[in-house]
C-alpha positions as CSV (number, residue, x, y, z in Angstrom):
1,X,16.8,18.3,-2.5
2,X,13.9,16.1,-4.0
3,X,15.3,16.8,-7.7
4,X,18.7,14.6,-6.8
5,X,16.9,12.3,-4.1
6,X,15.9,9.5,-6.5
7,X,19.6,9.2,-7.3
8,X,20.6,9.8,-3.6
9,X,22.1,7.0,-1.8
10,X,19.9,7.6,1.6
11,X,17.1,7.2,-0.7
12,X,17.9,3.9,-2.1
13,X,19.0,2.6,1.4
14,X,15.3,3.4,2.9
15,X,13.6,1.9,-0.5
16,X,15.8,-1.2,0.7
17,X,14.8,-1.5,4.2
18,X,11.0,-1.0,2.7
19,X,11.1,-3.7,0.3
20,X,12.6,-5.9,3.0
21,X,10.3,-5.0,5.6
22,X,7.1,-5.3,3.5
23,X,8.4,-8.6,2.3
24,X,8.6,-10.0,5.9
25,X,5.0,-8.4,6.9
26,X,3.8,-10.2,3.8
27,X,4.5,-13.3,4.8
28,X,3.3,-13.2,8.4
29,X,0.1,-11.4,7.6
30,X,-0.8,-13.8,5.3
31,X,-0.4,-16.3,7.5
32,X,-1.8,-14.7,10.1
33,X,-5.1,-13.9,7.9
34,X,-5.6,-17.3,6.8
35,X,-5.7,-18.5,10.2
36,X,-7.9,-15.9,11.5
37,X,-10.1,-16.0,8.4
38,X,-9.5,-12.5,8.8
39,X,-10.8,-10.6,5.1
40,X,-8.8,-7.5,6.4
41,X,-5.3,-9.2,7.6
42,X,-5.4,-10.9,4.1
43,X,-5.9,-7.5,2.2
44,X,-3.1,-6.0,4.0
45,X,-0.9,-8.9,3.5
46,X,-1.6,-8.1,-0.6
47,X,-0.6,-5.0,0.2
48,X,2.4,-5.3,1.7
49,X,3.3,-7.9,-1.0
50,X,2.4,-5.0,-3.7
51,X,4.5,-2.5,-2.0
52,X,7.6,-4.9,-2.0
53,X,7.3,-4.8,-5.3
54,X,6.6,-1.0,-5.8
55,X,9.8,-0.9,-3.7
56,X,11.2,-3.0,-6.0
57,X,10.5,-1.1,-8.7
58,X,11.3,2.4,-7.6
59,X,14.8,0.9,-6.3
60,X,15.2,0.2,-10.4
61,X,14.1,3.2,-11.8
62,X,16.0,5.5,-9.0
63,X,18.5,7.6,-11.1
64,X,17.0,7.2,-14.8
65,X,15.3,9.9,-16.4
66,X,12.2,11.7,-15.6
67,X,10.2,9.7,-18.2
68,X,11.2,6.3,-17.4
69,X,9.9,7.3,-13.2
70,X,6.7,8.5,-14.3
71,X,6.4,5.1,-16.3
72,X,6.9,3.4,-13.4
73,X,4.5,5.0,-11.5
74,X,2.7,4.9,-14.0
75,X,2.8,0.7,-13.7
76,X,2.4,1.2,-9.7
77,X,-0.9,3.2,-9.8
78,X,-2.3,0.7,-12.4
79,X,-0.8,-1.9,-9.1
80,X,-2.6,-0.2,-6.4
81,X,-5.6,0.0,-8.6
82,X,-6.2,-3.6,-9.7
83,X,-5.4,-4.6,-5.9
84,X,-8.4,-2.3,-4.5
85,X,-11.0,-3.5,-6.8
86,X,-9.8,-7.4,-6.1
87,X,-10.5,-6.3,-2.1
88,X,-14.1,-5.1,-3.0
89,X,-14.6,-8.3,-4.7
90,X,-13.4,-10.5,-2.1
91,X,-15.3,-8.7,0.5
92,X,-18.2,-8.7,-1.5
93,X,-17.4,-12.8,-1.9
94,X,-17.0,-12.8,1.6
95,X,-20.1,-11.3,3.0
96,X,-21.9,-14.1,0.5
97,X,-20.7,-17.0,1.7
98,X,-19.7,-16.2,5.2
99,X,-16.4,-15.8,7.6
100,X,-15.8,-15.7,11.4
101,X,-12.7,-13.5,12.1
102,X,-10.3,-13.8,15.3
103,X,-10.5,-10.6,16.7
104,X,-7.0,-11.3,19.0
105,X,-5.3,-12.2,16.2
106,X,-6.3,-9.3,14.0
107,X,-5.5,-7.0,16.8
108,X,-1.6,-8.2,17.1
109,X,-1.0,-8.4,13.7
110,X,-2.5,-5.2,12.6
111,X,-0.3,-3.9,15.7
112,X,2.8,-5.3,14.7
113,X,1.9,-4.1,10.9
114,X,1.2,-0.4,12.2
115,X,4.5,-0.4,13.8
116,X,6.7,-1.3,10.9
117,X,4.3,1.1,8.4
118,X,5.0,4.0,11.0
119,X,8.4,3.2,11.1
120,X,8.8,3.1,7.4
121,X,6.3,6.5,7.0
122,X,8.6,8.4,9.0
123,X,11.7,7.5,6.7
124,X,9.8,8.3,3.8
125,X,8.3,11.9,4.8
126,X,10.9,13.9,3.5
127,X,10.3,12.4,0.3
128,X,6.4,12.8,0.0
129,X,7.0,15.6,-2.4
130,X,9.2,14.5,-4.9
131,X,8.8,13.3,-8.4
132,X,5.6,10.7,-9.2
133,X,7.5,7.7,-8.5
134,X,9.0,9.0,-5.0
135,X,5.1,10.2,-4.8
136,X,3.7,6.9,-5.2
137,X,6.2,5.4,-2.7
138,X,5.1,7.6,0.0
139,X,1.5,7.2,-0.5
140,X,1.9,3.4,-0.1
141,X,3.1,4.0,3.2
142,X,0.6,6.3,4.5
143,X,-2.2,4.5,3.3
144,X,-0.4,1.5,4.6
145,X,-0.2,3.2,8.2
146,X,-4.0,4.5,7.6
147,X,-5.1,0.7,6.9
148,X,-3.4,-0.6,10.3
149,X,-5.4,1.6,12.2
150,X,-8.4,0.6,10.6
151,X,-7.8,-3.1,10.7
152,X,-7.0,-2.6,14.8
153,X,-10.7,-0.6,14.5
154,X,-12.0,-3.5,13.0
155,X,-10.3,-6.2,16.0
156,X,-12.5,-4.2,18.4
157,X,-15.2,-4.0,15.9
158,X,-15.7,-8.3,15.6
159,X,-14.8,-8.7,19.5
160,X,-17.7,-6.4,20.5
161,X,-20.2,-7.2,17.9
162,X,-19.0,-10.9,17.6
163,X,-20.2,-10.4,14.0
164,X,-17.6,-10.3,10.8
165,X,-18.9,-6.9,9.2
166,X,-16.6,-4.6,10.5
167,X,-13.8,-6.8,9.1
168,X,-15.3,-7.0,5.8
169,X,-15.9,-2.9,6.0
170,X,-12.1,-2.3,6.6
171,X,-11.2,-4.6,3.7
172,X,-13.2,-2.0,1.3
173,X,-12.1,1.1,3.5
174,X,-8.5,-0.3,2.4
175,X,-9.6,-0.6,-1.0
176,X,-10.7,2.3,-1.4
177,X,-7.8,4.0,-0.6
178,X,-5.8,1.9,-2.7
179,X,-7.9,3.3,-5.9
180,X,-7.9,6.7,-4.4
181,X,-4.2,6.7,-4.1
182,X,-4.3,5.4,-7.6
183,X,-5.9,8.1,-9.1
184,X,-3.3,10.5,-7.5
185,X,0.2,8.8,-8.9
186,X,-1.5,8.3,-12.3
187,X,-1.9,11.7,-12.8
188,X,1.0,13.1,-11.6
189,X,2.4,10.8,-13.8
190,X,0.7,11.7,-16.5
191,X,1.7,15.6,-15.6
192,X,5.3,14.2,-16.0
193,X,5.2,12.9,-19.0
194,X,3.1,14.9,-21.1
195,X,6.5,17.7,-20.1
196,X,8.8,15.4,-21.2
197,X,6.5,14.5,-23.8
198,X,4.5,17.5,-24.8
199,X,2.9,15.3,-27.5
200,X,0.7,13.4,-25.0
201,X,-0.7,16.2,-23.0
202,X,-3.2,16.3,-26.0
């Protein structure tokens, strides 16, 4: 099953209702995060943007050649990558010059968020095994899902300390799973094309 499954029209549908859904979450996260002054919402709202376009991207590649999938995941780790060390850097900008999160807010936005992540998860599980590309699509939405709790942890976190360093810990926790994540899809990637490309494995 997951050797025709980039190709297969359920596939594509899902990567669709992804892109679209990720797109929307985008828009009122970021909002959301801005008016919260909420380090974490913000973070996530990145991240949904990048996933659109991973989404985006798979949805382009779906039916090509091996190769040309593992290039693109290749493109999506270096993604997932450059957005967790930009999240260490704006925390780390954030704890110097201060911030004063609304927990309410974070809490039904990162609700709402875990919802649609969950909802997108469970499409995707059948396809957490597949090629690098497929790979890299389903370990956007788990970390996704991972990040939502952790964001609703870090609601409860500013309304009970009244403090903003819980929100400012979840923005790295999502970072680092971002770069973790990373690290996976680039080298199954690499696997992939060093066997169409035996050349490279050296």
């Amino acid at each position: 099953m997951n050797q025709k499954a980039h190709n297969n029209p359920r596939w594509r549908a899902i990567l669709w209702i992804a892109l679209l859904a990720n797109a929307a979450m985008f828009l009122v996260e970021i909002v959301a995060g801005i008016a919260a002054d909420s380090r974490s919402l913000q973070a996530d709202a990145l991240d949904f943007l990048g996933d659109a376009a991973n989404y985006a991207i798979s949805l382009g590649v779906a039916g090509m050649a091996l190769a040309w999938r593992a290039q693109a995941a290749l493109v999506k780790a270096a993604t997932m990558l450059a957005f967790g060390l930009w999240v260490i850097g704006y925390a780390i900008f954030a704890l110097i010059v201060g911030a004063n999160p609304e927990p309410q807010t974070m809490g039904l936005i990162g609700m709402l968020a875990l919802l649609v992540n969950l909802a997108i998860a469970l499409l995707l599980f059948r396809y957490r095994q597949g090629d690098a590309n497929m790979r890299s699509v389903w370990i956007c939405s788990r970390n996704d899902a991972i990040g939502n709790c952790a964001v609703l942890a870090a609601a409860l976190g500013v309304f009970g300390t009244g403090q903003a360093w819980p929100d400012l810990l979840v923005a790295v926790i999502m970072a680092t799973l971002a770069i973790w994540g990373s690290i996976e899809v680039f080298g199954q990637a690499r696997d992939e094309l060093a066997a169409t490309h035996p050349g490279m494995s050296s």
